[in-house]
VEXSE-572740 format. One record per residue (C-alpha): residue number from 0; residue in one letter; chain; x, y, z. Coordinates in steps of 0.001 Angstrom, whole numbers. Layout:
<sites>
<site><n>NUM</n><res>a</res><chain>A</chain><u>X</u><v>Y</v><w>Z</w></site>
...
</sites>
This chain:
<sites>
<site><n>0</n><res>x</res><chain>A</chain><u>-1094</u><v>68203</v><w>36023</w></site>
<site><n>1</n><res>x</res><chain>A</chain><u>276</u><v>66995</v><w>32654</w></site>
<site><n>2</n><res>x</res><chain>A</chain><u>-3580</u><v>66853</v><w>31239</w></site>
<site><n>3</n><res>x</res><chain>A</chain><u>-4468</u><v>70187</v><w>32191</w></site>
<site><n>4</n><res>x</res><chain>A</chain><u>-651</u><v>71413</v><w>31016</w></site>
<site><n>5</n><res>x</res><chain>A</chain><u>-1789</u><v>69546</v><w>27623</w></site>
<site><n>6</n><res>x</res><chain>A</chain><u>-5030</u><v>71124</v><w>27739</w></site>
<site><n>7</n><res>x</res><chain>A</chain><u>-3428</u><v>74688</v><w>28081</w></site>
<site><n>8</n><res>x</res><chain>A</chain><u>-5899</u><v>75070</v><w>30980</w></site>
<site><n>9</n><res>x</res><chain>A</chain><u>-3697</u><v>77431</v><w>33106</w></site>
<site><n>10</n><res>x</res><chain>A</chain><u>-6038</u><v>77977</v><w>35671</w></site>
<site><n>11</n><res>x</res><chain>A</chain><u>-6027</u><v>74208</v><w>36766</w></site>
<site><n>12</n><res>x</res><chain>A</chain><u>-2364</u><v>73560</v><w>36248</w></site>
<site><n>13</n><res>x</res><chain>A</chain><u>-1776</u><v>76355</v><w>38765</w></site>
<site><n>14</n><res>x</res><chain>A</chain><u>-4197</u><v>75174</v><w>40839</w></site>
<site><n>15</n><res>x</res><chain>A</chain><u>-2739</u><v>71766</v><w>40970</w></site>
<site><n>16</n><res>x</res><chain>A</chain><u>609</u><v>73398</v><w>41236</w></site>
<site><n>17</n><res>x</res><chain>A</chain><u>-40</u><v>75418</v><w>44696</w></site>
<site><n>18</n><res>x</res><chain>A</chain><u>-1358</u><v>72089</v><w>45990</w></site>
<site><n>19</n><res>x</res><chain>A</chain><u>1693</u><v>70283</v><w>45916</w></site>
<site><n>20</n><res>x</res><chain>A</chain><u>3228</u><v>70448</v><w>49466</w></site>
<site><n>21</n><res>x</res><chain>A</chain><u>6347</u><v>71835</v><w>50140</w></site>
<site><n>22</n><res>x</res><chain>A</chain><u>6754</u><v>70157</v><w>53867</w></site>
<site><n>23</n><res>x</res><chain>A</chain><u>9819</u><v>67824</v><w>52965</w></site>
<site><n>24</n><res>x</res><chain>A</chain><u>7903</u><v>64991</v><w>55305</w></site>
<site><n>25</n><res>x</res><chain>A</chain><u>4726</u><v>65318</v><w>53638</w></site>
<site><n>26</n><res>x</res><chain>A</chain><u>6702</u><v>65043</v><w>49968</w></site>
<site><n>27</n><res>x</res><chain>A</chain><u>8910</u><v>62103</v><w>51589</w></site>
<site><n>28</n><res>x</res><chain>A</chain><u>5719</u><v>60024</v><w>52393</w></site>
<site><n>29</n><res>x</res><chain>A</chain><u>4023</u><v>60627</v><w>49201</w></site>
<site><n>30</n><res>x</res><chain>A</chain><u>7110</u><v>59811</v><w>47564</w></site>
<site><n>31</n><res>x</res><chain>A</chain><u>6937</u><v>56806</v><w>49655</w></site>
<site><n>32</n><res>x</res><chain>A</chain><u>3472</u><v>55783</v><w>48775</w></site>
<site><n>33</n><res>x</res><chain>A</chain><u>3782</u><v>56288</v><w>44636</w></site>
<site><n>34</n><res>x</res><chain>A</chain><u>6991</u><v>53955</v><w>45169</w></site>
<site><n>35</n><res>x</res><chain>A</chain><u>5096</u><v>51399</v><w>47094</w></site>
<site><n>36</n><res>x</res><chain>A</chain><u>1996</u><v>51310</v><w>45095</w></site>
<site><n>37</n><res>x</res><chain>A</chain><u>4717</u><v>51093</v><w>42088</w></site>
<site><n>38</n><res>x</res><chain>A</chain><u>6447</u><v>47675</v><w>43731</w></site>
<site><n>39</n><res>x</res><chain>A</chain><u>2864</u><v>46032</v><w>44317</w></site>
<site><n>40</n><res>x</res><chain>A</chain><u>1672</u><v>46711</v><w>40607</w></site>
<site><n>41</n><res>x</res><chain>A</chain><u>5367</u><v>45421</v><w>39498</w></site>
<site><n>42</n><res>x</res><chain>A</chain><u>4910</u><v>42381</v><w>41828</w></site>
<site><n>43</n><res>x</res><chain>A</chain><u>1355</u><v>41923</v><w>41061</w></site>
<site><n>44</n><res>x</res><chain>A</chain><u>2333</u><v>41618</v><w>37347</w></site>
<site><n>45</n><res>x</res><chain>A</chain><u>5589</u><v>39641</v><w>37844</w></site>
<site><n>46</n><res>x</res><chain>A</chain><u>3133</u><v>36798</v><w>39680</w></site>
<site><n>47</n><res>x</res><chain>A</chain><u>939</u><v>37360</v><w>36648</w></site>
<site><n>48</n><res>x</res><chain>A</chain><u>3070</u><v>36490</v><w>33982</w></site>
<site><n>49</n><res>x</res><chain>A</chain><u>5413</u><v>33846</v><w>35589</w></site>
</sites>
């Protein structure tokens, strides 16, 4: 979304707009997956550099 906002490519930004759901389970487990995939990077990186 932000690249085609950047791009001023309206037609894709609205696109990726009207795919975004609006079922408050399907937000809550995508939600849930961005903040999981966020904790393994973090810990991935943490065993990295320690």
């Amino acid at each position: 979304m932000i690249t085609a906002r950047a791009a001023r490519d309206k037609a894709g930004f609205e696109a990726l707009r009207t795919a975004i759901p609006h079922d408050p389970a399907a937000v809550g487990a995508h939600v849930m997956g961005l903040l999981t995939l966020i904790a393994t990077y973090m810990r991935a990186h943490e065993m990295r550099t320690s």
